[in-house]
ROZATOR-954843 format. One record per residue (C-alpha): residue in three letters; x, y, z; residue number from 1. Coordinates in nm, 2 decimals. Each point is the difference from the previous one (the first is absolute). Example, Ala and Ser with C-alpha at 12.3 -4.5 7.8 and 13.67 -1.06 7.14 Angstrom:
<rs>
R   residuo       px       py       pz   num
R       ala     1.23    -0.45     0.78     1
R       ser     0.14     0.34    -0.07     2
</rs>
This chain:
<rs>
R   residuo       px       py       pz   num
R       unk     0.93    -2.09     0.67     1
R       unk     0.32     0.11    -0.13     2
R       unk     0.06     0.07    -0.38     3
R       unk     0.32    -0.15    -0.11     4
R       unk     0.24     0.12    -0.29     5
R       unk     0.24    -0.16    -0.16     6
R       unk     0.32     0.19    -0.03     7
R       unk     0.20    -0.17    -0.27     8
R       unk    -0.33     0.02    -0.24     9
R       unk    -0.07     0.35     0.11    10
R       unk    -0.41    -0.14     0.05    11
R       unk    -0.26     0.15     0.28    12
R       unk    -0.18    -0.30     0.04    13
R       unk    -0.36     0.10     0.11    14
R       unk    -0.30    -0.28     0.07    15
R       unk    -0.32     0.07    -0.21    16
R       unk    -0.31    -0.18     0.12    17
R       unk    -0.12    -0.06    -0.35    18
R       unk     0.22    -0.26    -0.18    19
R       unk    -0.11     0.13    -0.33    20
R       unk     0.21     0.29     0.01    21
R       unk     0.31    -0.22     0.03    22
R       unk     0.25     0.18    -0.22    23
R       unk     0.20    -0.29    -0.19    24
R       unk     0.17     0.29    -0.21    25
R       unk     0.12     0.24     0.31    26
R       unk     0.23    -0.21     0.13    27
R       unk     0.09    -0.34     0.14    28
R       unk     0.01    -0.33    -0.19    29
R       unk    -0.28    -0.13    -0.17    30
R       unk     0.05    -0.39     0.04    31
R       unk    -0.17    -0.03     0.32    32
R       unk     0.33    -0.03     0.24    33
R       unk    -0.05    -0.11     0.37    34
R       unk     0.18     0.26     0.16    35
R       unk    -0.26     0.27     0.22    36
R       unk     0.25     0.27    -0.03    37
R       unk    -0.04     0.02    -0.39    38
R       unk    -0.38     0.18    -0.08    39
R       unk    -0.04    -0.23    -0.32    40
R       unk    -0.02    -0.28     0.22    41
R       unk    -0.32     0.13     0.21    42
R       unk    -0.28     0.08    -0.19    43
R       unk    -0.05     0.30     0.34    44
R       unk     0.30     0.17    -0.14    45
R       unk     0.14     0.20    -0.27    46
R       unk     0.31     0.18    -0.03    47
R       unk     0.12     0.39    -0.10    48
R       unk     0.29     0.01    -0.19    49
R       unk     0.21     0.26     0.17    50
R       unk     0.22    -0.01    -0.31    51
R       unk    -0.26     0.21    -0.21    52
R       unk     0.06     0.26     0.25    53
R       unk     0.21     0.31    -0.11    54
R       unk     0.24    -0.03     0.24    55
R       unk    -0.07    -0.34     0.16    56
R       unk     0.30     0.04     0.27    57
R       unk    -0.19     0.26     0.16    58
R       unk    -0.28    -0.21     0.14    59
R       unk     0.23    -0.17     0.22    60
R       unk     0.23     0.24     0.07    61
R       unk    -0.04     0.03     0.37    62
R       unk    -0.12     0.35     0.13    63
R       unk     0.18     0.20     0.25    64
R       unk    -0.01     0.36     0.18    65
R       unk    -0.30     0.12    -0.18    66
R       unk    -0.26    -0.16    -0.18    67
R       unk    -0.11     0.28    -0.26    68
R       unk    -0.35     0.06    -0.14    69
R       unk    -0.08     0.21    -0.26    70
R       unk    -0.35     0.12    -0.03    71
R       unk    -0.19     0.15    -0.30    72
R       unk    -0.23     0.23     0.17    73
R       unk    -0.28     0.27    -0.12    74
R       unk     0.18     0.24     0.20    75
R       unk    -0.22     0.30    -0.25    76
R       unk    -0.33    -0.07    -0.16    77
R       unk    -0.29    -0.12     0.10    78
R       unk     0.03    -0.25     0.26    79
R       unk     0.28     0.19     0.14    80
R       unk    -0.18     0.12     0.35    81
R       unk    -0.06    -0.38     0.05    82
R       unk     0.32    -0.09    -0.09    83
R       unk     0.16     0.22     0.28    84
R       unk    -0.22    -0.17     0.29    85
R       unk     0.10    -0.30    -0.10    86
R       unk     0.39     0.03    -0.02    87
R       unk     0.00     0.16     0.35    88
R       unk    -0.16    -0.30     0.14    89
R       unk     0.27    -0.25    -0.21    90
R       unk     0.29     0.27     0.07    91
R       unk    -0.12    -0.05     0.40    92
R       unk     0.01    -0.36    -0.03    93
R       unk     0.37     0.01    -0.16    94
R       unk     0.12     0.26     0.22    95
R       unk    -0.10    -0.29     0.35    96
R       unk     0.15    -0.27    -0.18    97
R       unk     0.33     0.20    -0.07    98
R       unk     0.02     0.16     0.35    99
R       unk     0.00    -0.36     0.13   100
R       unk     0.27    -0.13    -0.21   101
R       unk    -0.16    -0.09    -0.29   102
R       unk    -0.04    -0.33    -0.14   103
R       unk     0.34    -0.20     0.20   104
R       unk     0.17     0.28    -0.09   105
R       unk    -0.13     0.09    -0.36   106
R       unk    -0.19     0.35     0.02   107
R       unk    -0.27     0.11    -0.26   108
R       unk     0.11     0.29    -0.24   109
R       unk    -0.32     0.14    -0.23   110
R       unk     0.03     0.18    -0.27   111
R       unk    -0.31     0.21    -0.19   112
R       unk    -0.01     0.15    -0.38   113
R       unk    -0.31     0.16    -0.07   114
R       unk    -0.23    -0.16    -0.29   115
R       unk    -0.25     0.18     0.04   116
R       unk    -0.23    -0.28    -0.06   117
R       unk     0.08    -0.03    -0.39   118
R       unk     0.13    -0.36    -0.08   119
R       unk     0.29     0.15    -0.23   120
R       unk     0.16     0.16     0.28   121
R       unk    -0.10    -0.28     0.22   122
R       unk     0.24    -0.19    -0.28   123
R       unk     0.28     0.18    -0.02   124
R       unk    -0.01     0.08     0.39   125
R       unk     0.04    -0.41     0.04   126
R       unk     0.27     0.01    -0.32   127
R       unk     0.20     0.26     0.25   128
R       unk    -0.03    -0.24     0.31   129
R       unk     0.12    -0.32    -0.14   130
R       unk     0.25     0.13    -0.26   131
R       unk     0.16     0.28     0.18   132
R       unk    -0.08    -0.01     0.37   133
R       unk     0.01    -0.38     0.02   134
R       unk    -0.27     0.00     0.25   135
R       unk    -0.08    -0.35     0.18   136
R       unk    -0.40     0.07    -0.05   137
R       unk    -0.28     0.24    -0.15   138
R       unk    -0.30     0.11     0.12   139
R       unk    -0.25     0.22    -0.18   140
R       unk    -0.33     0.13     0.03   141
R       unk    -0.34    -0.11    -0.23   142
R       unk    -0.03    -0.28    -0.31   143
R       unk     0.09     0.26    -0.26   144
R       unk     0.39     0.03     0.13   145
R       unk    -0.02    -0.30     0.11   146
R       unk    -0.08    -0.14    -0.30   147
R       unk     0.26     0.23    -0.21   148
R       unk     0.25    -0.16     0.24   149
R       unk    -0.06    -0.34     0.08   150
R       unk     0.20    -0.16    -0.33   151
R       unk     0.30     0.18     0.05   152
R       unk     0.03    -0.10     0.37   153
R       unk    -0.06    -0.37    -0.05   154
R       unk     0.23    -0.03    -0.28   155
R       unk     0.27     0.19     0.26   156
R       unk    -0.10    -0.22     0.25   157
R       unk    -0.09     0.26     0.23   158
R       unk    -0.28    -0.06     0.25   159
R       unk    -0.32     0.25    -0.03   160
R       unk    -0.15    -0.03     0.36   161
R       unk    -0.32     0.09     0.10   162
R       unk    -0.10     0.29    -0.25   163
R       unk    -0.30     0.15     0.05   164
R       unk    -0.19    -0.17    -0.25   165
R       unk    -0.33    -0.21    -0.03   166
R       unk     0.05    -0.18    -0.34   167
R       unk     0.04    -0.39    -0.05   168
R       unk     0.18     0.05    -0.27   169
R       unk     0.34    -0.04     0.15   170
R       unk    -0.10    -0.25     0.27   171
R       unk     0.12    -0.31    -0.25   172
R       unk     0.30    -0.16     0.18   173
R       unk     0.14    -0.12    -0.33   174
R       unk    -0.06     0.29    -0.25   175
R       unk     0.11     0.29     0.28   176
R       unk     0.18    -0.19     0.32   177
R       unk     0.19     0.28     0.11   178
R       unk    -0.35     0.23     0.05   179
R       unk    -0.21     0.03     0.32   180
R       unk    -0.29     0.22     0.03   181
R       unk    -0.13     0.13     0.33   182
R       unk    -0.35     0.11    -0.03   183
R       unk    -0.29    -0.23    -0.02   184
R       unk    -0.03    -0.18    -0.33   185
R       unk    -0.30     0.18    -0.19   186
R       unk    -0.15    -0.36    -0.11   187
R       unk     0.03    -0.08     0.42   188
R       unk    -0.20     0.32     0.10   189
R       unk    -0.24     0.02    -0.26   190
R       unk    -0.16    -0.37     0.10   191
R       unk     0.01     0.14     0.35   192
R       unk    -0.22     0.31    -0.13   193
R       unk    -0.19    -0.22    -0.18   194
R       unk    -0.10    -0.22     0.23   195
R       unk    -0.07     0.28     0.21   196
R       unk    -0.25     0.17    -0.24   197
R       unk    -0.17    -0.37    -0.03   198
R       unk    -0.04    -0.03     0.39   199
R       unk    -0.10     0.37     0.00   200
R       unk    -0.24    -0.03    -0.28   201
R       unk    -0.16    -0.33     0.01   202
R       unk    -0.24     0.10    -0.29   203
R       unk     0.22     0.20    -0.20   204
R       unk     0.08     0.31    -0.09   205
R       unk     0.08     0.21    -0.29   206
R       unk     0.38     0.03    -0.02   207
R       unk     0.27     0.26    -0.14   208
R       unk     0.34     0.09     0.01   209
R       unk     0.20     0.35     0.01   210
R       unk     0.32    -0.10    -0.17   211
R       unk     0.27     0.19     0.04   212
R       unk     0.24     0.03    -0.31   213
R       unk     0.36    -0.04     0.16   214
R       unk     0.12    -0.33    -0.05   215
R       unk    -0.07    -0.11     0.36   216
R       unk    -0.35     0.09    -0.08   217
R       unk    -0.06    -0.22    -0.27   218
R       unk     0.17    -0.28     0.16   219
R       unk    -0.24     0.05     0.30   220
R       unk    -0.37     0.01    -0.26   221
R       unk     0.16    -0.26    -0.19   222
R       unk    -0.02    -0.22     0.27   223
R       unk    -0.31     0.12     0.15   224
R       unk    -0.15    -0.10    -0.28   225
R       unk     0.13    -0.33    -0.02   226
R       unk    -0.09    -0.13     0.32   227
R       unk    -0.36     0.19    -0.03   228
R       unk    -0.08    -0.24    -0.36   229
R       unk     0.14    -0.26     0.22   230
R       unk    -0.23    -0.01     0.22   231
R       unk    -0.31     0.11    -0.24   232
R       unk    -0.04     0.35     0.10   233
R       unk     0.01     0.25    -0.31   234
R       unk     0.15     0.29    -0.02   235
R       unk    -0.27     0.28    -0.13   236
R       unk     0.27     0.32    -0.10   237
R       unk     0.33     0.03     0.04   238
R       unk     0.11     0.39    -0.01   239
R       unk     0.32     0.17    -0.02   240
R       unk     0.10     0.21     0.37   241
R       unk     0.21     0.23    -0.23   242
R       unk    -0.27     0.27     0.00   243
R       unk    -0.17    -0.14     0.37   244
R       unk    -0.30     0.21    -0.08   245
R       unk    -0.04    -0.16    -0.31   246
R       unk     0.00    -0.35     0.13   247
R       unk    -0.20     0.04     0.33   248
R       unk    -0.25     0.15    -0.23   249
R       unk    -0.02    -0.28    -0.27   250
R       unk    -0.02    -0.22     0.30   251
R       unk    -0.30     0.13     0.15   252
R       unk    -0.19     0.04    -0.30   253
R       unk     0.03    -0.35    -0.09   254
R       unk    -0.10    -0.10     0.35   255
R       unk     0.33    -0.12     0.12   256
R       unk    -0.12    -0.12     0.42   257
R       unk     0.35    -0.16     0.07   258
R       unk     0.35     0.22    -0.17   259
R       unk     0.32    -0.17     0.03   260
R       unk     0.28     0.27    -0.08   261
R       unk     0.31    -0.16    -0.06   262
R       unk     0.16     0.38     0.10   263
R       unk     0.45     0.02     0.04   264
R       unk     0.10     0.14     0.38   265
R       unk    -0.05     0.39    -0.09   266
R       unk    -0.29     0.00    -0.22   267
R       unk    -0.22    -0.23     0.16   268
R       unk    -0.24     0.28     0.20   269
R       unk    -0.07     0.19    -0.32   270
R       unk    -0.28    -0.20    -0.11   271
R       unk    -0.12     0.01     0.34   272
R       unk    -0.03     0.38    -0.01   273
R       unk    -0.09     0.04    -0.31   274
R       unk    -0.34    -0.25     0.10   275
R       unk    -0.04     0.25     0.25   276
R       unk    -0.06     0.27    -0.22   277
R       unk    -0.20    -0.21    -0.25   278
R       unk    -0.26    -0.13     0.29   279
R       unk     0.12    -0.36    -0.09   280
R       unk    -0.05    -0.27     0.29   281
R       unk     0.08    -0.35    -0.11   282
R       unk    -0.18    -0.29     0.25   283
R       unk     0.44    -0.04     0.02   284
R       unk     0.31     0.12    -0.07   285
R       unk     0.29    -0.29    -0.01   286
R       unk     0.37     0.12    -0.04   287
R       unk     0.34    -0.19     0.00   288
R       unk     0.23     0.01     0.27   289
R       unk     0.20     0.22    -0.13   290
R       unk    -0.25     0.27     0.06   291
R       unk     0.05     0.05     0.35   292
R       unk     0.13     0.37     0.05   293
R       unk    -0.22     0.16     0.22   294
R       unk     0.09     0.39    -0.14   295
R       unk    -0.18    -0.08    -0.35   296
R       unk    -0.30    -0.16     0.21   297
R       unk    -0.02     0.32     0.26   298
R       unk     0.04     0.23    -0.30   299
R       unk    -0.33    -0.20    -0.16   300
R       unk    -0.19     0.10     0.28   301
R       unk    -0.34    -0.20     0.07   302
R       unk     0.04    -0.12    -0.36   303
R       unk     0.23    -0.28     0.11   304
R       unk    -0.18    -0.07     0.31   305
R       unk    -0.10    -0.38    -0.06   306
R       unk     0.30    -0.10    -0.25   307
R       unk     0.14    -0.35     0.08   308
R       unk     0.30    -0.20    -0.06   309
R       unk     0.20    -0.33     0.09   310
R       unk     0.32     0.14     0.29   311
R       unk     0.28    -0.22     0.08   312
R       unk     0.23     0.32     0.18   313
R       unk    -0.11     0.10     0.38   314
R       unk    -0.13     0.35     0.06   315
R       unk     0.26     0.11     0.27   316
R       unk    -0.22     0.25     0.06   317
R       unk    -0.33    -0.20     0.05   318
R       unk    -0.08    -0.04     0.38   319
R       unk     0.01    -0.37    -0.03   320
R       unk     0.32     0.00    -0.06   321
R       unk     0.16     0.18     0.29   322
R       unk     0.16    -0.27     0.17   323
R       unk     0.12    -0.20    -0.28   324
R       unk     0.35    -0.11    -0.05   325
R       unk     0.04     0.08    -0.37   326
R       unk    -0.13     0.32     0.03   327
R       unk     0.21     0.12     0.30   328
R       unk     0.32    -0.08    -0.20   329
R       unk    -0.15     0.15    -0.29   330
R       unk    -0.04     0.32     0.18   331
R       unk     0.30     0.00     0.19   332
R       unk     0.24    -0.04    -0.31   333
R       unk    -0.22     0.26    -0.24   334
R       unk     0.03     0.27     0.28   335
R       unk     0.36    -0.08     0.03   336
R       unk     0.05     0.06    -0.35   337
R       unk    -0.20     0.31     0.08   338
R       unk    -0.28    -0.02    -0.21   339
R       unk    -0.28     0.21     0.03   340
R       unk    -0.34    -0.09     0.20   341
R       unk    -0.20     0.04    -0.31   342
R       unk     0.20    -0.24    -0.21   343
R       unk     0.09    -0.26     0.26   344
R       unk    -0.39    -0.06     0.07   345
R       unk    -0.04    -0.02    -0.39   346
R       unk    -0.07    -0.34    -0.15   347
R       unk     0.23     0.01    -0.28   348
R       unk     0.27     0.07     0.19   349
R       unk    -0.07    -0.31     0.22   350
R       unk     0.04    -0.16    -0.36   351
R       unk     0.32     0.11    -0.08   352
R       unk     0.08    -0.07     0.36   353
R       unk    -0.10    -0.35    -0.05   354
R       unk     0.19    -0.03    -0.36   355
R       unk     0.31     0.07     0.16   356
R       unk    -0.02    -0.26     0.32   357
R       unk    -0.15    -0.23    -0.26   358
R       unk     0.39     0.06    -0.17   359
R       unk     0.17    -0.02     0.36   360
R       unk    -0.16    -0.31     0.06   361
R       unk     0.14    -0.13    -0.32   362
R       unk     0.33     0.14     0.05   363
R       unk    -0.02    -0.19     0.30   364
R       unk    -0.07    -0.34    -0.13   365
R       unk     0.20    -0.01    -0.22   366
R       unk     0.29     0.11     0.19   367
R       unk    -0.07    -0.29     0.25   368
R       unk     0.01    -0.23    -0.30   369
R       unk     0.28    -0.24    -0.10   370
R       unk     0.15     0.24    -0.25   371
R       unk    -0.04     0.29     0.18   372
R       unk    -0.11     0.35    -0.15   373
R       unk     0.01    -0.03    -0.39   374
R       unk    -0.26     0.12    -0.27   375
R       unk    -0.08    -0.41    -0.05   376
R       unk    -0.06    -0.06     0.35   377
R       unk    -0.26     0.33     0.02   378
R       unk    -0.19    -0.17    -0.27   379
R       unk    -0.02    -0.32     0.22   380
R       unk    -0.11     0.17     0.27   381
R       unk    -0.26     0.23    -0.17   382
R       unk    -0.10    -0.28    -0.14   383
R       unk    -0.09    -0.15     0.30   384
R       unk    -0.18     0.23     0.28   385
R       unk    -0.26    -0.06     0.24   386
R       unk     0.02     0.31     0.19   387
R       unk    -0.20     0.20     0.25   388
R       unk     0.12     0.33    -0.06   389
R       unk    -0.07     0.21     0.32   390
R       unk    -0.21     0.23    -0.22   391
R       unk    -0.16    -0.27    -0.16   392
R       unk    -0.36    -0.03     0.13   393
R       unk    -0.02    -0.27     0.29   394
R       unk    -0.07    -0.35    -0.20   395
R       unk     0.13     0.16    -0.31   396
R       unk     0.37    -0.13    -0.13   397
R       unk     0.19     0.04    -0.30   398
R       unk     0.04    -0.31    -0.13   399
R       unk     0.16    -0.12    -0.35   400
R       unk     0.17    -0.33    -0.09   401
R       unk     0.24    -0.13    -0.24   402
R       unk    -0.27    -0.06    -0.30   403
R       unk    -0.27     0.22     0.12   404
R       unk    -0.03     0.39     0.12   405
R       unk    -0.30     0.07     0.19   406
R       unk     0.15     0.32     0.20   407
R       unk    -0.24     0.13     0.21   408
R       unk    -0.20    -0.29     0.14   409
R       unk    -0.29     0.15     0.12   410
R       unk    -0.23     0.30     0.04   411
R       unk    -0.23     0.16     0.25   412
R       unk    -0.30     0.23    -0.15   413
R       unk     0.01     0.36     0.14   414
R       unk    -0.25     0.25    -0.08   415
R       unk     0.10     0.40    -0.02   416
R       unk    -0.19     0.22     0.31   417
R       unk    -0.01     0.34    -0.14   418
R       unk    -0.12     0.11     0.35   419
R       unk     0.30    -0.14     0.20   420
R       unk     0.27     0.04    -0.33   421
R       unk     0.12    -0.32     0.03   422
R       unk    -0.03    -0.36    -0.14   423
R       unk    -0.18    -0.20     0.22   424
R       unk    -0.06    -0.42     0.00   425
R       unk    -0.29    -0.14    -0.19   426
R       unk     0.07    -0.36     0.05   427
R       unk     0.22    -0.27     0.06   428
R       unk     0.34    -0.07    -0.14   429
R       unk    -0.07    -0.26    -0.31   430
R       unk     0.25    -0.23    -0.12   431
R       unk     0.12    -0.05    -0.35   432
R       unk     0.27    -0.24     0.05   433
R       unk    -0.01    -0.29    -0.31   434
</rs>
């Protein structure tokens, strides 16, 4: 469907299923008018009120030559090694788009400041993009910036797109409208590991969680442990992975069969090794997606062998894949860019990868849109995606709609093979559409 806007009112108006949350108070007249183009009238709609925007001109100002991004990156610290595999797969993805043209015409410019994953620089990195570089978006890199930025950049009226974050926090339409996440949100993936610990073990199973204390990691056990009282399963310990000896051995000695750690992209093998060296063998190890670099699970050693998680990227290096479409373009335009075997096989680079054509295609839409490219009409069409990114999973899409983020639609189970050093399947793909 498309999402209309009212000019002269400077309104988004964006459907909500729910016609509770009709927002009498954020615009539109409240005596129950006829007309469908005003929200107040529709109890599917409400209305943002582009005038509380800093500089509401700006979001319909229409883009041209470049459409800059400005990303708040840990470019140092301690996610930094992940970091740099996955901006060469969404500097790839850029660099094919801009070789072709761009989007009619409009080529993608990125910029990086280092944050070094501390949500104070993360702050004033995002204070430097909309004040002084005037940037048309920003992207950044775990909840903590995120979460230092997001205020700032939806009172500017600048659209966040597809950070790498997991937390529902900012998925409210109303409260943050101008913010789209792009990896799975932690509620969604902790009912699919859930459900999978209930199928696994039908008649239970003591349960624990290595919580990492970044605060992508406490987003991630936070959630975990919501869906786990959900669905009656209690939690026996939860333990800290700052010291991963520590925790793995807390774990075992209280009997722990099934460990969810809810590790961060470059700290997420620790625990595995440091099991290793403790003797410690859980009935099942369950990890978030975001866990998927293969280097931390190699360096493990046998330790990891066994550790599962819920993929939505292809492996473009998994022999099941070597015909498909998605992942011949993805190789052709990351060896083009002239990245290196051992990072273009790597699966968070296939994430940044995807995080950029996730963008293009938005770029896209909304270019094709009656308005043409404008910050508005980038919203609209983030706000609406059902998308089969090639790198996507077959029968996995990122879908979203105007009330309702659900990202990441889907996920397959894969199971680390120390042997081989690789991911390999462990089950279908399983649908979490509402």
């Amino acid at each position: 469907m498309k999402i209309n806007h009212v000019a002269g009112a400077r309104r988004l108006a964006i459907p909500l299923a729910i016609a509770a949350l009709t927002l009498g108070a954020c615009g539109g007249s409240s005596d129950g008018g006829g007309d469908s183009s005003d929200s107040s009238s529709d109890p599917s709609k409400f209305s943002i009120n582009l005038d509380d925007c800093n500089d509401p001109d700006s979001a319909t100002a229409p883009i041209k030559g470049t459409f800059d991004v400005g990303y708040s990156a840990p470019l140092s610290g301690p996610v930094a090694g992940a970091v740099e595999l996955a901006t060469a797969g969404y500097d790839a993805r850029i660099a094919a788009e801009n070789a072709k043209g761009g989007i009619d015409g409009v080529k993608v410019k990125v910029t990086y400041k280092d944050d070094a994953f501390q949500p104070d620089k993360a702050k004033a990195n995002g204070t430097e993009f909309i004040e002084s570089q005037k940037v048309d978006a920003l992207a950044t890199f775990g909840t903590g910036p995120l979460s230092a930025m997001v205020d700032d950049q939806n009172a500017a009226c600048t659209p966040m797109l597809y950070p790498s974050s997991s937390t529902d926090a900012y998925v409210d339409v109303k409260q943050f409208p101008w913010t789209t996440t792009i990896l799975p949100l932690a509620k969604n993936e902790a009912k699919f590991l859930v459900n999978l610990i209930k199928d696994r073990f039908p008649d239970g199973a003591k349960i624990g969680i290595a919580e990492n204390q970044t605060a992508s990691g406490k987003v991630q056990s936070e959630a975990f442990q919501a869906a786990a009282k959900a669905a009656d399963l209690k939690i026996t310990e939860v333990a800290s992975d700052a010291d991963p000896v520590a925790a793995a051995t807390t774990l075992k000695a209280k009997g722990v069969e099934v460990v969810y750690h809810g590790g961060v992209t470059g700290t997420c093998g620790a625990f595995d090794t440091a099991r290793g060296r403790i003797g410690y063998e859980p009935k099942l190890v369950l990890k978030p997606s975001n866990c998927v670099n293969a280097v931390e699970y190699v360096a493990a050693g046998k330790a990891a062998d066994g550790v599962e998680l819920g993929a939505f990227g292809k492996d473009p290096n998994a022999p099941e894949n070597k015909d498909d479409a998605g992942v011949k373009e993805y190789l052709a335009q990351m060896k083009e860019a002239g990245v290196p075997d051992d990072v273009i096989g790597n699966a968070v680079a296939v994430s940044g990868w995807t995080q950029a054509d996730l963008l293009i295609n938005t770029l896209k839409q909304a270019a094709s849109s009656d308005d043409g490219l404008t910050r508005l009409s980038v919203m609209e069409a983030a706000r609406e995606q059902d998308y089969a990114s090639p790198m996507l999973i077959n029968g996995i899409k990122w879908f979203s709609q105007p009330d309702l983020l659900t990202g990441i639609d889907g996920f397959r189970p894969i199971k680390w093979n120390a042997a081989d050093k690789r991911f390999v399947p462990a089950g279908d793909v399983i649908s979490i559409r509402p």
